[in-house]
N, C-alpha and C positions, 0 to 999 in steps of 0.2 A: 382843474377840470376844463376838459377844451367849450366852450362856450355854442361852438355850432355841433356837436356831437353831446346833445344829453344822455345823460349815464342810467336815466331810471325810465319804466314804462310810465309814471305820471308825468315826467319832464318831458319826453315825445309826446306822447298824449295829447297834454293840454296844449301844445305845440300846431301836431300835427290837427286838432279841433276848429283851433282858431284859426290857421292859415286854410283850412277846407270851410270858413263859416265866411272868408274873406275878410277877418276883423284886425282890424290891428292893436296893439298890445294895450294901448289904451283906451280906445273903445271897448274891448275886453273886461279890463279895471272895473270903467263907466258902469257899463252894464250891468255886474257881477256884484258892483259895489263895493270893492275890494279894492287898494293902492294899484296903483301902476307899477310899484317897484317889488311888491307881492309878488306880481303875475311874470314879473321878468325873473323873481330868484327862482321861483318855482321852476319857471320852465330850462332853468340854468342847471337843475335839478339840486337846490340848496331851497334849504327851510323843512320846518316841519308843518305844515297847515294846519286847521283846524278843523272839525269835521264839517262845520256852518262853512267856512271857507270852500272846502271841495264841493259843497250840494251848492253854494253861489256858480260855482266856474259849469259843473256840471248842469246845470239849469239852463246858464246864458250859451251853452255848447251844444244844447241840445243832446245829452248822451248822458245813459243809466251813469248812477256815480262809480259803478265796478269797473265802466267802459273808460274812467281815467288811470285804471292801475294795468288795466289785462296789456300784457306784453303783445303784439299781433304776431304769431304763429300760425300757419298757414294751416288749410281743413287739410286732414288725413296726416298731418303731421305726429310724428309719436312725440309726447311732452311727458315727464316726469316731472311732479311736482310735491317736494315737502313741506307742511303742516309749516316747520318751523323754517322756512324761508317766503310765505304766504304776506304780502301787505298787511298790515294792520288797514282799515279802513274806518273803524270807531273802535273808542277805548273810554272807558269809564273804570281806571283804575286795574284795579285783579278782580271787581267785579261782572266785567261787561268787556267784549274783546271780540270781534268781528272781525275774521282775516279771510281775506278774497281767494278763491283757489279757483275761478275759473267764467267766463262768462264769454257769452258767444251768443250772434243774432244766428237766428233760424228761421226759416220756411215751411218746414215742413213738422211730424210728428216727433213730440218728446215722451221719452214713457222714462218713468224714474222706478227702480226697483232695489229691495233687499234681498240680496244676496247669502244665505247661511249655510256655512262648509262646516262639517265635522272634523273632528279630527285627521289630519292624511289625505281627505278628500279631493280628488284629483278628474273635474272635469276640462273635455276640448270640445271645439268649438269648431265645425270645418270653416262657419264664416255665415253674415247674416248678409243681408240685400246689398245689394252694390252702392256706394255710397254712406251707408252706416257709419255713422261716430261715436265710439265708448267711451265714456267716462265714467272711471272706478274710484272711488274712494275706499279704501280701510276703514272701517271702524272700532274693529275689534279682534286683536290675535294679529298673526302674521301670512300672508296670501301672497304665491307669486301669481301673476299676473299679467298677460299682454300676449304679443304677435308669437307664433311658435320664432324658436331663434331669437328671440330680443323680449323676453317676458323679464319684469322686472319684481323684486321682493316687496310688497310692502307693506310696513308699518302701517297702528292709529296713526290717520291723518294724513297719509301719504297722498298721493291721486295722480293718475295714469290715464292719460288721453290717447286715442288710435285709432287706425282704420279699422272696425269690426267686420270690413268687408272680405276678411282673408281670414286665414287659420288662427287662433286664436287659445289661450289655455287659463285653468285657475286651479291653483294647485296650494292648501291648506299645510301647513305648518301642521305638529302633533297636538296642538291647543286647540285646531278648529281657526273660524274667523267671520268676521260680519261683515258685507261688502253694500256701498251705495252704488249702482250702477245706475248710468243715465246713459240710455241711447237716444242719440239724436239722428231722426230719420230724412232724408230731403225729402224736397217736395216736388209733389208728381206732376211729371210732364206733360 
């Protein structure tokens, strides 16, 4: 693994955290309470941390703990993301299992909605306010989903990020399907 090119969003992350907090790798440690050579394999993108470990780095970084896993993709970017390539972020066994699908600072209004297609059920969208960002989760059944021309299938657990400022569609499998939508709206000028 090349050493100045980490491979994971936690290894940038904590990276890119602490060079924007001005800290260096051991002041970092210091702070966090954590080894020095902790904080260098991490960010080399080797180990597995511990969840106390990641709310230590996320504390001393100033930044939600989801904000050490989210990849940075740009706003209005279409992102595809599945269930089973999601970070683990706590795990207590096959009891307890918290995987990251998505987190994002905002300004302006969020509205979170259920989504419930019938069977075949085939709604478009010509597009909502300029600016608008959707985010769809599956919950239940199978649903295509996304921009006319690039709408994507998805699974439980799948989740689908986009401009909701353009044409847009949701189109139900013969099952029906149960959808979490999260628009997130800017904020006004």
């Amino acid at each position: 693994m090349n050493e100045s090119q980490p491979s994971s969003p936690l290894a940038n992350n904590i990276r890119t955290w602490r060079e924007r907090r001005g800290m260096s790798v051991s002041a970092l440690a210091r702070e966090a309470g954590i080894s020095k050579s902790t904080v260098s394999e991490l960010e080399r993108g080797n180990g597995n941390p511990s969840l106390d470990t990641l709310w230590a780095l996320a504390k001393t970084l100033h930044v939600s703990l989801g904000g050490l896993f989210i990849g940075q993709a740009g706003v209005g970017e279409t992102e595809f993301k599945r269930l089973v390539e999601a970070p683990v972020i706590a795990r207590e066994g096959d009891a307890f299992i918290a995987q990251l699908m998505a987190g994002w600072r905002n300004s302006g209004e969020v509205e979170v909605s259920i989504v419930t297609l019938a069977a075949n059920a085939h709604r478009d969208s010509r597009g909502n306010a300029p600016g608008v960002v959707e985010r769809v989760i599956c919950v239940e059944g199978l649903v295509e989903v996304g921009p006319d021309g690039a709408a994507v299938l998805l699974a439980p657990g799948d989740m689908l990020t986009f401009r909701a400022d353009q044409a847009h569609l949701y189109h139900a499998r013969e099952n029906g399907g149960r959808l979490v939508v999260i628009q997130q709206y800017p904020s006004a000028v």
